[in-house]
LUMGUZA-117264 format. One record per residue (C-alpha): residue number from 1; x negated, y negated, z negated. Coordinates in Angstrom, 1 decimal. Example, Ala and Ser with C-alpha at 12.3 -4.5 7.8 and 13.67 -1.06 7.14 Angstrom:
% residues 2
+-----+--------+--------+--------+
! num !      x !      y !      z !
+-----+--------+--------+--------+
!   1 !  -12.3 !    4.5 !   -7.8 !
!   2 !  -13.7 !    1.1 !   -7.1 !
+-----+--------+--------+--------+
***
This chain:
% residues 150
+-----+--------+--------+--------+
! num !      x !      y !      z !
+-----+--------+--------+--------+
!   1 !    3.7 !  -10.8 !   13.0 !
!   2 !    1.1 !  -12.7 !   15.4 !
!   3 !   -1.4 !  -10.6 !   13.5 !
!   4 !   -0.2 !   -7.3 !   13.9 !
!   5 !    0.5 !   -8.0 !   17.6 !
!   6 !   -3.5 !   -9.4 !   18.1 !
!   7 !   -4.6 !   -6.0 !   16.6 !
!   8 !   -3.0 !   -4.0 !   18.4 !
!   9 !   -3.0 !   -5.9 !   22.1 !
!  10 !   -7.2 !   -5.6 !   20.7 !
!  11 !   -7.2 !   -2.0 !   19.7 !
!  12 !   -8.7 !   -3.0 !   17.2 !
!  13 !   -6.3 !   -0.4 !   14.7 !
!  14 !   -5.7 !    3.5 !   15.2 !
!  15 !   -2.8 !    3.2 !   12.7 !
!  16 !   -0.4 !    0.5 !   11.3 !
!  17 !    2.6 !    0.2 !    9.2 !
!  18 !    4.5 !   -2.6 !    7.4 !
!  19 !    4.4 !   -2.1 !    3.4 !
!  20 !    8.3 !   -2.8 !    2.9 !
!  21 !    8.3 !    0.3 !    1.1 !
!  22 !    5.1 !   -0.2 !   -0.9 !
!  23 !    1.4 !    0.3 !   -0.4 !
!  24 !    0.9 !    3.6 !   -2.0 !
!  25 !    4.3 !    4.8 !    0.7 !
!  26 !    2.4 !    3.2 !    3.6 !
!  27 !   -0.9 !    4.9 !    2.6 !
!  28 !    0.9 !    8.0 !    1.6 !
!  29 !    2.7 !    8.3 !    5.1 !
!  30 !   -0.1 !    7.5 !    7.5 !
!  31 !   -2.2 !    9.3 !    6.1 !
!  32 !    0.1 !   12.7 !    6.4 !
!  33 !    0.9 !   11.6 !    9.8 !
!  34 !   -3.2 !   11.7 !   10.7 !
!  35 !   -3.5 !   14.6 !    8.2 !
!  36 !   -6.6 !   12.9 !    6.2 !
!  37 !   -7.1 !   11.8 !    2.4 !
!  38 !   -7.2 !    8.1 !    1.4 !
!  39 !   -9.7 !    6.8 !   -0.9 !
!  40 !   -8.3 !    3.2 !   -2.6 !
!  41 !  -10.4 !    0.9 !   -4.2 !
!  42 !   -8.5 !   -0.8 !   -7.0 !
!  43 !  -10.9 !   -3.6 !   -7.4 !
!  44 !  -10.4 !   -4.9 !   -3.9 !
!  45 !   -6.5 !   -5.4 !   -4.0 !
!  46 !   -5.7 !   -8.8 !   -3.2 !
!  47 !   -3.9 !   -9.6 !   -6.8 !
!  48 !   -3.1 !  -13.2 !   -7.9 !
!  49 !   -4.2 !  -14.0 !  -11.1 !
!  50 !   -1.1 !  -15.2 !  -12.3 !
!  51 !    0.8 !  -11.9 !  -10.5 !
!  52 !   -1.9 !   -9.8 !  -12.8 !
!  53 !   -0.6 !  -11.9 !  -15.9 !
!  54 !    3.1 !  -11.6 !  -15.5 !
!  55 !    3.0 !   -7.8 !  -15.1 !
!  56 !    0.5 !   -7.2 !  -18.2 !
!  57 !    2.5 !   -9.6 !  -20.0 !
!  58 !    5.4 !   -7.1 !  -19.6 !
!  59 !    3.2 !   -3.9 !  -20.4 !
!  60 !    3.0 !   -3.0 !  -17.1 !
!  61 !   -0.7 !   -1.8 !  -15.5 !
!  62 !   -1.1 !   -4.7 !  -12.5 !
!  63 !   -2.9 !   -2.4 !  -10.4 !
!  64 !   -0.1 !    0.7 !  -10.3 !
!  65 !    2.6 !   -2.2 !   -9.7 !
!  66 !    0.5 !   -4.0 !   -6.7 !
!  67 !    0.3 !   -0.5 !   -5.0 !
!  68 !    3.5 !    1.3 !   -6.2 !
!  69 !    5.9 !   -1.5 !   -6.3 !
!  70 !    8.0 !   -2.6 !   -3.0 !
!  71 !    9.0 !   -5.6 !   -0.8 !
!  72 !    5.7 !   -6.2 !    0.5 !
!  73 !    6.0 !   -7.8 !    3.7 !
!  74 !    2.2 !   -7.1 !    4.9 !
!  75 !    0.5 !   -5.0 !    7.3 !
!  76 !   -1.6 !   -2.0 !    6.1 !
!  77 !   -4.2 !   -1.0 !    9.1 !
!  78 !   -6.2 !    1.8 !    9.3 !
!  79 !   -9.2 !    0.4 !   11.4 !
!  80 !  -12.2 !    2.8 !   12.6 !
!  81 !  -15.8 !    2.3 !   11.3 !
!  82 !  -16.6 !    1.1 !   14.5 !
!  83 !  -13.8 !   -0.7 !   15.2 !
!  84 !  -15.3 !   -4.1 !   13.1 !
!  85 !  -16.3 !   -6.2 !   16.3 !
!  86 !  -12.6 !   -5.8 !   17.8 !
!  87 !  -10.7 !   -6.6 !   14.2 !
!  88 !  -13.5 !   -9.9 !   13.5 !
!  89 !  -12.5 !  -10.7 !   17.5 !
!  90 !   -9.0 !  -10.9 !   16.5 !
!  91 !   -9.4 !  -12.5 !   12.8 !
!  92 !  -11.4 !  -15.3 !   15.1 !
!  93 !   -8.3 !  -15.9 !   16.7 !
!  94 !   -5.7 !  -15.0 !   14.6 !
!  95 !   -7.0 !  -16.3 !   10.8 !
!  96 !   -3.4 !  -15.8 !    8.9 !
!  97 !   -3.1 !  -13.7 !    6.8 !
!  98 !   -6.2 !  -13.0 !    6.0 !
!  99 !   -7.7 !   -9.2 !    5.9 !
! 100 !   -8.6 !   -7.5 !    2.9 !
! 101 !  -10.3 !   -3.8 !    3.1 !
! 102 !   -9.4 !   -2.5 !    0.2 !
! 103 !  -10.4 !    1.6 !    1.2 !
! 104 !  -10.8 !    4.2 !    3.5 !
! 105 !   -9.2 !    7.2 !    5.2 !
! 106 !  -10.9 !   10.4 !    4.6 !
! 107 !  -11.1 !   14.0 !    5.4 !
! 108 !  -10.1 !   15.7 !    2.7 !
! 109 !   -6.2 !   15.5 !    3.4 !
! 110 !   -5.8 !   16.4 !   -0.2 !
! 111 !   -7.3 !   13.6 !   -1.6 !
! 112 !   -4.6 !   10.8 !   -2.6 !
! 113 !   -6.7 !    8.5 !   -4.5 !
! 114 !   -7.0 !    5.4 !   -6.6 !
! 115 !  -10.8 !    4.3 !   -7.7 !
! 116 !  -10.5 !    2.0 !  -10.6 !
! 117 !  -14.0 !    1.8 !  -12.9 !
! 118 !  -15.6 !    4.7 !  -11.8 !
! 119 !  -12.8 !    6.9 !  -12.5 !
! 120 !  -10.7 !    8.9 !   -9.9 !
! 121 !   -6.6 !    8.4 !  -10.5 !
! 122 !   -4.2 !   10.3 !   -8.1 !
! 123 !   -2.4 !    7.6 !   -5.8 !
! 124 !    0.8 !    6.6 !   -7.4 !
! 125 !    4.6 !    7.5 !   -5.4 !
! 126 !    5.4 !    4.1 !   -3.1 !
! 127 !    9.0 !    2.7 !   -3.9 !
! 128 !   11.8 !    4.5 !   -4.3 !
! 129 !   15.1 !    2.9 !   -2.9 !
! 130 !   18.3 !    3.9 !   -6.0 !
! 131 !   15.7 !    4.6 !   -8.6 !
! 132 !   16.1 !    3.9 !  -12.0 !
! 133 !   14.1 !    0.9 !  -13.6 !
! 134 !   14.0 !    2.8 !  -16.8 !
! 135 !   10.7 !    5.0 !  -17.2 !
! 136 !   11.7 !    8.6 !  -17.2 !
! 137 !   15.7 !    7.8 !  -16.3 !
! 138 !   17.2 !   10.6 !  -14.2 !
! 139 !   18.8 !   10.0 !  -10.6 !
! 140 !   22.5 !    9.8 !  -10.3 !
! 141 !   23.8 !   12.8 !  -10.0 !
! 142 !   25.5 !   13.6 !   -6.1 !
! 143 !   28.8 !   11.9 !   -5.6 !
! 144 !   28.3 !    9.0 !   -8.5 !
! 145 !   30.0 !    5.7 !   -7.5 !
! 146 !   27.0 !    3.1 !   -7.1 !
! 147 !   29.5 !    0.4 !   -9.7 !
! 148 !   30.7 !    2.9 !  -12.1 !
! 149 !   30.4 !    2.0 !  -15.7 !
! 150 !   29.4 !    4.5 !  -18.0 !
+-----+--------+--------+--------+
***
């Protein structure tokens, strides 16, 4: 919180949001909101080793559950190029959490986009509050009771 309050008293940011809802819904809605592309960098995500582990362990791809996944309670800022001396000012001060660039915003408002080896990957949906944990499973249809059993 102390951080997100620094960078904005600062101006160091043009753009913040939490990631409650995910990191590919935060990236996903700012960047519709400032109608520009984002670029992602999957090699800079801050992923714990043992985070990385668990989910391969459980055939899921680390990298598409680190941006797709939810409960995140971090800060995703969208800082200008020149903006660096403002956002190091406030890191000074402010050193918790620490700040991770992990891509850019672009101009292409198309482009929704994961970089992972070399290869381009379309950004992944963010969270999705009542869907299914099942691959493929369909939503309930309108007017299902949340505790029926079927």
């Amino acid at each position: 919180m102390r951080l997100g309050v620094a960078m904005g008293r600062a101006g160091a940011a043009r753009a913040a949001m939490d990631l409650s809802d995910g990191l590919a819904d935060a990236l996903r809605q700012v960047a519709a909101a400032s109608g520009c592309g984002v670029r992602v960098d999957a090699g800079a995500l801050p992923i714990e080793p043992a985070a990385a582990k668990w989910w391969t362990a459980r055939g899921v791809d680390p990298i598409t559950a680190a941006i797709a996944g939810g409960d995140d309670y971090e800060l995703l800022f969208a800082v200008p190029a020149r903006g660096g001396g403002r956002m190091r000012h406030v890191t000074r001060r402010v050193a918790d959490p620490p700040l991770t660039k992990i891509g850019v915003f672009t101009k292409d408002a198309g482009a929704l986009v994961v970089e992972r080896g070399g290869r381009d990957e379309e950004l992944p949906l963010g969270y999705e509050h009542f869907r299914s944990a099942e691959p493929g499973a369909r939503s309930p249809e309108p007017g299902t009771r949340l505790n029926e059993n079927r």
